[in-house]
DOTI-689403 format. One record per atom (N, C-alpha, C): atom name; chain; x, y, z; residue in one letter. Coordinates in steps of 0.02 Angstrom, whole numbers. Example, Ala and Ser with C-alpha at 12.3 -4.5 7.8 and 13.67 -1.06 7.14 Angstrom:
residues 2
{"N","A",{660,-284,390},"A"}
{"CA","A",{615,-225,390},"A"}
{"C","A",{660,-165,390},"A"}
{"N","A",{642,-112,354},"S"}
{"CA","A",{684,-53,357},"S"}
{"C","A",{645,2,394},"S"}
This chain:
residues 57
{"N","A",{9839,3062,3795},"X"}
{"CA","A",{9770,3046,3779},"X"}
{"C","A",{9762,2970,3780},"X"}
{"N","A",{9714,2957,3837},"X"}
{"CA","A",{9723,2878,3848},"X"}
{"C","A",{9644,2854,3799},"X"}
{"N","A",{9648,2786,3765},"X"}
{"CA","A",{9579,2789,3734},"X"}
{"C","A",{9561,2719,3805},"X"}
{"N","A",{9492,2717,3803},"X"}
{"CA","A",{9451,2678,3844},"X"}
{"C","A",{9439,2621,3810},"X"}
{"N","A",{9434,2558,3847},"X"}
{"CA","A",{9423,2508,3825},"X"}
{"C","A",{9349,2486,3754},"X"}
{"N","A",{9321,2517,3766},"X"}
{"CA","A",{9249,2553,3708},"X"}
{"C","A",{9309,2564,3625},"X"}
{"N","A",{9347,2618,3673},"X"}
{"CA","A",{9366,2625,3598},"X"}
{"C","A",{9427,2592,3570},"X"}
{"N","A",{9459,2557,3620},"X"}
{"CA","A",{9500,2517,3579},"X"}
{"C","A",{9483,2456,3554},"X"}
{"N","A",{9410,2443,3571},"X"}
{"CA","A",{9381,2380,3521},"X"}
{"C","A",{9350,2414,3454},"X"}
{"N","A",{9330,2469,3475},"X"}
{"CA","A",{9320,2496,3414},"X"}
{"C","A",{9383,2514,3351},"X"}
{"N","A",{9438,2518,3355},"X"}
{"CA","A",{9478,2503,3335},"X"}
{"C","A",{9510,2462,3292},"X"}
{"N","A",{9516,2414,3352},"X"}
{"CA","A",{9514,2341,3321},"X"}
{"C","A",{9481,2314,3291},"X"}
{"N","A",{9402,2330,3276},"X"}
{"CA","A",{9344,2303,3214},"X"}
{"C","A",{9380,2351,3168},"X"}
{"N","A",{9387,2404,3173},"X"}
{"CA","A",{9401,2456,3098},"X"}
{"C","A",{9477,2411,3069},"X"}
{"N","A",{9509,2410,3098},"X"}
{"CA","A",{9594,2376,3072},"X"}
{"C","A",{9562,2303,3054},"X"}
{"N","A",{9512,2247,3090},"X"}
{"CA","A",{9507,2205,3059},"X"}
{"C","A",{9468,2203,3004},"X"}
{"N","A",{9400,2250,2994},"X"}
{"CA","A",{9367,2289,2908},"X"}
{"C","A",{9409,2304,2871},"X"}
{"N","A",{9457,2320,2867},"X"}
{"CA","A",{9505,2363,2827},"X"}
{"C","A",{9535,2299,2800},"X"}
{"N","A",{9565,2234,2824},"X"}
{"CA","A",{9585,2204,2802},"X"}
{"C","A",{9532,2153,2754},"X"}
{"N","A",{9486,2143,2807},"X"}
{"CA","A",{9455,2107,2758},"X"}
{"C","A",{9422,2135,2697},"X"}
{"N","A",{9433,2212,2708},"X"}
{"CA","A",{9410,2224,2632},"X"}
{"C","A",{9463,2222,2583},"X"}
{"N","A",{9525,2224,2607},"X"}
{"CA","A",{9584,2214,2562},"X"}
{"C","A",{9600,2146,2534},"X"}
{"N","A",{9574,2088,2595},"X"}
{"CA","A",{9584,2022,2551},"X"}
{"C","A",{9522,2018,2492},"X"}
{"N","A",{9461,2065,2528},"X"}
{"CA","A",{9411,2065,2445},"X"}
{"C","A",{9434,2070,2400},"X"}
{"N","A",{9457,2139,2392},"X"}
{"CA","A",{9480,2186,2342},"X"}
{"C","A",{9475,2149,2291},"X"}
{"N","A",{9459,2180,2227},"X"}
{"CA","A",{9481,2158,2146},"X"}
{"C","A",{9536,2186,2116},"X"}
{"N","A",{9579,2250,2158},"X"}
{"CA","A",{9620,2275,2160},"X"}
{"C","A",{9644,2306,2208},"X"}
{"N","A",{9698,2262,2230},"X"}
{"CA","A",{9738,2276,2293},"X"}
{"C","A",{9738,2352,2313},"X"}
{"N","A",{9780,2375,2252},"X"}
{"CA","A",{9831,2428,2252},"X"}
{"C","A",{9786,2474,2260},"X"}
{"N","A",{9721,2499,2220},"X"}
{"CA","A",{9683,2552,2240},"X"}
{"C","A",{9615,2555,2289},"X"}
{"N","A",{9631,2487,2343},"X"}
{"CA","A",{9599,2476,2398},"X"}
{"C","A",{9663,2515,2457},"X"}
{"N","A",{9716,2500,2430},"X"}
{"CA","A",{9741,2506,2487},"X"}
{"C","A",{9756,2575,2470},"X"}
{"N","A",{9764,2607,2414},"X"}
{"CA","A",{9777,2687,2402},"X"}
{"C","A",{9718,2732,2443},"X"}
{"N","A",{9652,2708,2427},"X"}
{"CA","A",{9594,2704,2442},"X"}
{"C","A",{9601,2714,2529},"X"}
{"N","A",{9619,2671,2578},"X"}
{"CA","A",{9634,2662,2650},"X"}
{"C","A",{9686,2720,2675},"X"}
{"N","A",{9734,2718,2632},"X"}
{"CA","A",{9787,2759,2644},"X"}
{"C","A",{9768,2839,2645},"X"}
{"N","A",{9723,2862,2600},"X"}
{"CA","A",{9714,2914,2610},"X"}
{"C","A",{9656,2939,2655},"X"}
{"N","A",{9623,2897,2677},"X"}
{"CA","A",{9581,2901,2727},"X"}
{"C","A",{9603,2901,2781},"X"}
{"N","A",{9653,2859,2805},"X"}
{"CA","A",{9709,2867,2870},"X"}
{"C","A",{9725,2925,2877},"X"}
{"N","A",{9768,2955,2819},"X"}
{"CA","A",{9794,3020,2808},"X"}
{"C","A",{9754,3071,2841},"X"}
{"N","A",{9686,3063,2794},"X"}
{"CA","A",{9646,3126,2848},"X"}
{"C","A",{9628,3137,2913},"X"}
{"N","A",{9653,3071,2929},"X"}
{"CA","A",{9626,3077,3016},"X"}
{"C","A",{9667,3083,3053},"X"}
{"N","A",{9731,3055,3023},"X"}
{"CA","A",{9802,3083,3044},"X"}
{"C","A",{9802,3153,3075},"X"}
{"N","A",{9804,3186,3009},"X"}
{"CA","A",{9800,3247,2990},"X"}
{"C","A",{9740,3295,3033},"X"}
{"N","A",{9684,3271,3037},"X"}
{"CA","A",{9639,3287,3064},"X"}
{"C","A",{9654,3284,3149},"X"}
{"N","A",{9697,3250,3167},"X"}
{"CA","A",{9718,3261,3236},"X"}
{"C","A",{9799,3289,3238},"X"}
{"N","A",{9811,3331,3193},"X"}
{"CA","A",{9876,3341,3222},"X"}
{"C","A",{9927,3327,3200},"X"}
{"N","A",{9926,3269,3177},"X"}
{"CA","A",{9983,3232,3159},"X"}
{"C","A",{10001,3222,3093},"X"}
{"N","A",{10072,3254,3084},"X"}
{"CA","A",{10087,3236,3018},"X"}
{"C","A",{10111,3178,2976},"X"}
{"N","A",{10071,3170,2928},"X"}
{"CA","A",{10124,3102,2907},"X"}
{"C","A",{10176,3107,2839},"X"}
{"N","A",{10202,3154,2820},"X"}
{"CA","A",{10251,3170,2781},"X"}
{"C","A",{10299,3129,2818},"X"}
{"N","A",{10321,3134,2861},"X"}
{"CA","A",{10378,3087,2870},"X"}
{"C","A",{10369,3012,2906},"X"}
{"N","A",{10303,3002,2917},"X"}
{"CA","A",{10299,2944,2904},"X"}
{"C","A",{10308,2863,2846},"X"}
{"N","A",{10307,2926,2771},"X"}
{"CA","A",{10301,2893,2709},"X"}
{"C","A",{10350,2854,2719},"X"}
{"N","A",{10361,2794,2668},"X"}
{"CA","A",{10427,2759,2644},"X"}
{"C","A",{10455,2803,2591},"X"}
{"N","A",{10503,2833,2575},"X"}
{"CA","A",{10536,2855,2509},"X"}
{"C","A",{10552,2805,2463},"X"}
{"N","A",{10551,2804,2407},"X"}
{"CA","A",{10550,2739,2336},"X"}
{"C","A",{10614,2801,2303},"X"}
């Protein structure tokens, strides 16, 4: 699945939003919990699992 130039700028605005809402943040940790599980669903939403993508602690 190749994406088109359209959508890999579209992309690239969403990954650069994401950050700059993380340097906003008033709290890192549940901005980025916040991101993370939204990834997840779209992950998920195409297929792809991310169980083994996690880091283990």
């Amino acid at each position: 699945m190749d994406m088109n130039e359209l959508e890999l700028k579209e992309q690239a605005i969403k990954e650069f939003v994401n950050i700059q809402r993380l340097k906003a943040a008033e709290d890192i940790n549940k901005e980025l919990e916040y991101q993370e599980r939204i990834l997840k669903a779209r992950l998920q939403a195409l297929g792809i699992p991310t169980e083994d993508l996690e880091i283990k602690r």
